[in-house]
C-alpha positions in Angstrom: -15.0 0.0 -10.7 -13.8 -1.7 -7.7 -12.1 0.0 -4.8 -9.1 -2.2 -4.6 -8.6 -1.6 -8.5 -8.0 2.2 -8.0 -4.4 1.9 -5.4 -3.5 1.9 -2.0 -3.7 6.0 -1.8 -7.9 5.2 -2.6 -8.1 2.3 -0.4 -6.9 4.6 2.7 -8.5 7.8 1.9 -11.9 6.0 1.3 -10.9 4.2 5.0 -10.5 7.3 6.5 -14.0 8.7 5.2 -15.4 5.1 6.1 -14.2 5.4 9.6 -15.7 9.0 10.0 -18.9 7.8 8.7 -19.1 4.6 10.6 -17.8 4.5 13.8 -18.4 8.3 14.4 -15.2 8.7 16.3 -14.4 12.2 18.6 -11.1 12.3 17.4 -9.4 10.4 14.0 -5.5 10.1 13.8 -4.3 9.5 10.5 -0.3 9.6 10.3 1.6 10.3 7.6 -1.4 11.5 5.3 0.1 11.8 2.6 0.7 8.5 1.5 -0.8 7.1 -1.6 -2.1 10.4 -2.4 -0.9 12.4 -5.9 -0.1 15.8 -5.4 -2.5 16.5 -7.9 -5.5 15.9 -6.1 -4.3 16.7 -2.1 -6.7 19.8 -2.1 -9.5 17.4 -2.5 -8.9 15.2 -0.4 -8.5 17.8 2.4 -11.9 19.4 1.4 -13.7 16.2 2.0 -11.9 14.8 5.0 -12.9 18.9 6.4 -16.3 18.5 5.0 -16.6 14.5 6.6 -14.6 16.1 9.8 -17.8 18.7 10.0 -20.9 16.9 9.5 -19.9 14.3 11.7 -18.3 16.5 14.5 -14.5 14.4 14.1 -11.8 16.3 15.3 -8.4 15.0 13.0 -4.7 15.2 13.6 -2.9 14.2 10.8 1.0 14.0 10.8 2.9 14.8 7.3 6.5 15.2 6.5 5.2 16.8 3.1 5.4 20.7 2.6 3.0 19.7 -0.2 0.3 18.3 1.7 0.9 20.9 4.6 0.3 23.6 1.2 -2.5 22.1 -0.1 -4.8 21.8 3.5 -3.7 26.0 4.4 -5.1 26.8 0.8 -8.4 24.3 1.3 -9.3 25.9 4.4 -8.2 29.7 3.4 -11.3 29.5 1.6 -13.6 28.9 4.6 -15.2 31.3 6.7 -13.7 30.0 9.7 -10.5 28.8 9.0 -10.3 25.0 10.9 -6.7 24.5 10.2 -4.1 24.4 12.4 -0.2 23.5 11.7 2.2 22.6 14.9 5.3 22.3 14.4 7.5 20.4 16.8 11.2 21.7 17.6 14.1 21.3 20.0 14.5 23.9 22.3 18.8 24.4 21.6 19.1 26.3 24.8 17.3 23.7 26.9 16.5 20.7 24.7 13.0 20.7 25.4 10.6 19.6 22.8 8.5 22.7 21.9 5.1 23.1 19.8 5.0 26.1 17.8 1.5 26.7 16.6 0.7 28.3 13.0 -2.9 30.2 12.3 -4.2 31.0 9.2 -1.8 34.4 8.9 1.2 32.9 10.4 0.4 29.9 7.3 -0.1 32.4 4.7 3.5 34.7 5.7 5.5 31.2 5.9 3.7 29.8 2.2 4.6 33.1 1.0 7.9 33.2 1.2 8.7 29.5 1.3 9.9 29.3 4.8 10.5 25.6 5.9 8.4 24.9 8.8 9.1 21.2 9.0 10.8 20.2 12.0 
């Protein structure tokens, strides 16, 4: 079947995997990831952009407004020995007003999936 005949969401993720494979960047950007892609199969996709990200040595940042998407990648890479995911949250400092990163591992992810805690900024 054609590419363009399975939706935008295919058309970008199979860019993305295209662009890892091709141009063999250091870094890949990709914002908003989640768009175009079902909830239903988020998990995948993060298990082969992680698997794309490794063999070719691509370090991703992907921004998200969805808890979904932010779920699925903590439970892809919970099941790898090394754990490659990281989750930053950006904030306003109240006191001072200073934008401030606040950096979850794999245990701060698993305490705030636990018990639902909204991380989004």
């Amino acid at each position: 079947m054609p590419l363009h005949l399975l939706g935008e969401g295919s058309i970008r993720f199979a860019s993305i995997l295209m662009v890892m494979r091709g141009d063999k960047p250091e870094y890949l950007f990709i914002d908003e990831i989640e768009n175009g892609i079902h909830c239903s199969v988020q998990q995948d996709v993060w298990n082969d952009i992680g698997e794309a990200a490794r063999e070719h040595d691509v370090q991703v940042f992907a921004t998200t407004h969805s808890w979904e998407m932010i779920e699925a990648a903590h439970e892809t890479f919970k099941d790898d020995d090394s754990y490659e995911f990281r989750f930053h949250r950006l904030g306003r400092n109240l006191q001072t007003g200073d934008i401030e990163a606040v950096t979850y591992n794999e245990f701060g992810m698993d305490a705030v999936t636990s018990i639902s805690y909204e991380v989004r900024g």
